[in-house]
C-alpha positions as CSV (number, residue, x, y, z in Angstrom):
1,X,196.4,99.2,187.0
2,X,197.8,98.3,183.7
3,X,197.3,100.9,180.6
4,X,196.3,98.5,178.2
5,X,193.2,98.3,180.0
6,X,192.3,101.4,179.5
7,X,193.7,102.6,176.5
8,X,192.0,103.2,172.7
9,X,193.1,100.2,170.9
10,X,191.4,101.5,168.0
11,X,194.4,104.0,166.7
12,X,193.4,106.5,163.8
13,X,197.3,107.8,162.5
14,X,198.1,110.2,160.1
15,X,201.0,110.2,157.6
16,X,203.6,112.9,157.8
17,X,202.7,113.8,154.3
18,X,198.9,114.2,154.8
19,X,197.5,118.0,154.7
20,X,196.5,119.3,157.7
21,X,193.1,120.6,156.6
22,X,192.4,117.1,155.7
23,X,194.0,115.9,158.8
24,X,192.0,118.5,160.6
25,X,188.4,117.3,159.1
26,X,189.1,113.8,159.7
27,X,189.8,114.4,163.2
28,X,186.5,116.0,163.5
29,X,184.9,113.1,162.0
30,X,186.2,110.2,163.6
31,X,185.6,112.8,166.7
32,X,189.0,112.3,167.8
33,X,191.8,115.3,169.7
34,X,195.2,114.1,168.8
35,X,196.8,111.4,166.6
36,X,199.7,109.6,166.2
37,X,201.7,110.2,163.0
38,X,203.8,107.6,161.3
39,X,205.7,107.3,158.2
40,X,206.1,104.7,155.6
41,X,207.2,102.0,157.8
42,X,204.3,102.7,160.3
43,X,207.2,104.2,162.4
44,X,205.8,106.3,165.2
45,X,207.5,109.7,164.0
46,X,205.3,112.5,166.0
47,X,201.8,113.3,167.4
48,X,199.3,116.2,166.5
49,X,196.4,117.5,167.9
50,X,193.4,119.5,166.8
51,X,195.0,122.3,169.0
52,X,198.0,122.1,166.9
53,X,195.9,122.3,163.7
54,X,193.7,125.4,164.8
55,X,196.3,127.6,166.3
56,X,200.2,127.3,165.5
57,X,202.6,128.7,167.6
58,X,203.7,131.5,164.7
59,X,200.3,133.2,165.3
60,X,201.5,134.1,169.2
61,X,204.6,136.0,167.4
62,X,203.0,137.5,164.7
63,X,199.4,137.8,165.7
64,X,198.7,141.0,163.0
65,X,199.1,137.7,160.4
66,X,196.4,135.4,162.3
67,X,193.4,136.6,160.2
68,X,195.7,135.3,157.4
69,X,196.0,131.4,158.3
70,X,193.6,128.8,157.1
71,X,193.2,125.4,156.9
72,X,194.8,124.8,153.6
73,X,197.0,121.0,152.6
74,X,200.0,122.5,151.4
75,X,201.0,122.7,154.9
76,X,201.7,118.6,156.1
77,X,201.4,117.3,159.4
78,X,205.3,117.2,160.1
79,X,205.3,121.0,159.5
80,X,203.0,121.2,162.9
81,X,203.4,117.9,164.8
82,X,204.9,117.2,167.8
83,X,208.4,115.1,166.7
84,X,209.4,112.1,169.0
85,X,206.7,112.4,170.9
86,X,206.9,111.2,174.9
87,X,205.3,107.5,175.3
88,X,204.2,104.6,177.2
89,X,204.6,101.4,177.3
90,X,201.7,98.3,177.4
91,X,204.0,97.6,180.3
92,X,203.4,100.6,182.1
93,X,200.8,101.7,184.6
94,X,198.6,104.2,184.8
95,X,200.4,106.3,187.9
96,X,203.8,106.7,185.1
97,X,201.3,107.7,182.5
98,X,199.2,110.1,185.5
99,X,202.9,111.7,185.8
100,X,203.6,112.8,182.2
101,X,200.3,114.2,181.8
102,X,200.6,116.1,185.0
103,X,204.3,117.3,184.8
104,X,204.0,118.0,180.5
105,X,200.5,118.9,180.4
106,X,199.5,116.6,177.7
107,X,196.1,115.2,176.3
108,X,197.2,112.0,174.5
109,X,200.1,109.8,174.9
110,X,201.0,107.3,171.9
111,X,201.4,103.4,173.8
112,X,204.1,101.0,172.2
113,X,204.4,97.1,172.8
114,X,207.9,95.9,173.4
115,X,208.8,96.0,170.0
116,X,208.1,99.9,169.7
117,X,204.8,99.1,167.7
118,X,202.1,101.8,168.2
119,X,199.4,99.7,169.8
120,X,197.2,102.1,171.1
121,X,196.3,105.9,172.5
122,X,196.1,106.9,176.2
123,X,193.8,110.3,176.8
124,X,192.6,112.1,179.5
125,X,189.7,110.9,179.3
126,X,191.2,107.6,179.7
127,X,192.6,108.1,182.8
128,X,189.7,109.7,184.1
129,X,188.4,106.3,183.6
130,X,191.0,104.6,185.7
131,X,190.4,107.1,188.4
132,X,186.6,106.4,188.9
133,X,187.6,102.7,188.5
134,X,189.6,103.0,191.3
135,X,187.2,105.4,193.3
136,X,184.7,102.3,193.0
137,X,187.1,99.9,194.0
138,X,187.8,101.7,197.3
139,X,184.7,102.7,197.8
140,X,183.4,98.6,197.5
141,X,186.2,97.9,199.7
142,X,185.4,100.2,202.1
143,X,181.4,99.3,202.1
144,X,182.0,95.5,202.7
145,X,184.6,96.2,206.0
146,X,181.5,98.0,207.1
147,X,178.8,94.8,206.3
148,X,181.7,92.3,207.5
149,X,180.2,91.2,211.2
150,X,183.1,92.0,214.2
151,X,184.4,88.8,215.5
């Protein structure tokens, strides 16, 4: 089971530069959980999520300053984002990508083609997909060794 199959080819990024309130609202509008952040030269550069946006990791060492953080631009993307974020390849399939969710704990993975271009966005959701496609193929398998007549 190949990744491009299943991945978003339809990739919303976000410039290291943009605000992250804006980043934040335009998440919730394309009703998207993580994108992939490039920089001038459409370079892949980093990932952020809407987790990243509504809680920095500053708030779990100073949490008498949490009432104090909002949403505001003149914090950018790059000061929150994930840099050189782990990916996967339209090469790849789905078991490698299965593994770095599992052993990192991740919700999106950025995909590349052979020439490191960001071609697409792998979610849970995603593979969720892949696993009831593959539930349905072994379960259709499975059925027609049943209706197949004993010889």
């Amino acid at each position: 089971m190949k990744i491009t199959h299943y991945m978003s080819k339809k990739v919303i990024t976000a410039s290291k530069r943009d605000g992250i309130r804006t980043t934040f609202f335009r998440m919730k509008r394309e009703n998207i959980r993580h994108m992939p952040v490039i920089d001038e030269d459409n370079n892949l550069v980093g990932i952020i999520s809407d987790r990243d946006l509504r809680r920095p990791d500053w708030i779990d060492e100073a949490p008498d300053l949490s009432h104090m953080y909002h949403l505001e631009d003149h914090l950018s993307v790059q000061d929150l984002m994930t840099s050189n974020p782990i990916v996967v390849h339209t090469y790849d399939k789905i078991r490698k990508a299965n593994r770095l969710f599992i052993e990192h704990g991740f919700g999106a993975l950025p995909v590349l083609d052979k020439g490191s271009n960001l071609v697409g966005i792998l979610s849970a959701m995603d593979l969720l997909n892949a696993l009831d496609d593959m539930l349905n193929s072994k379960h259709e398998e499975k059925k027609s060794k049943k209706s197949r007549p004993n010889k």
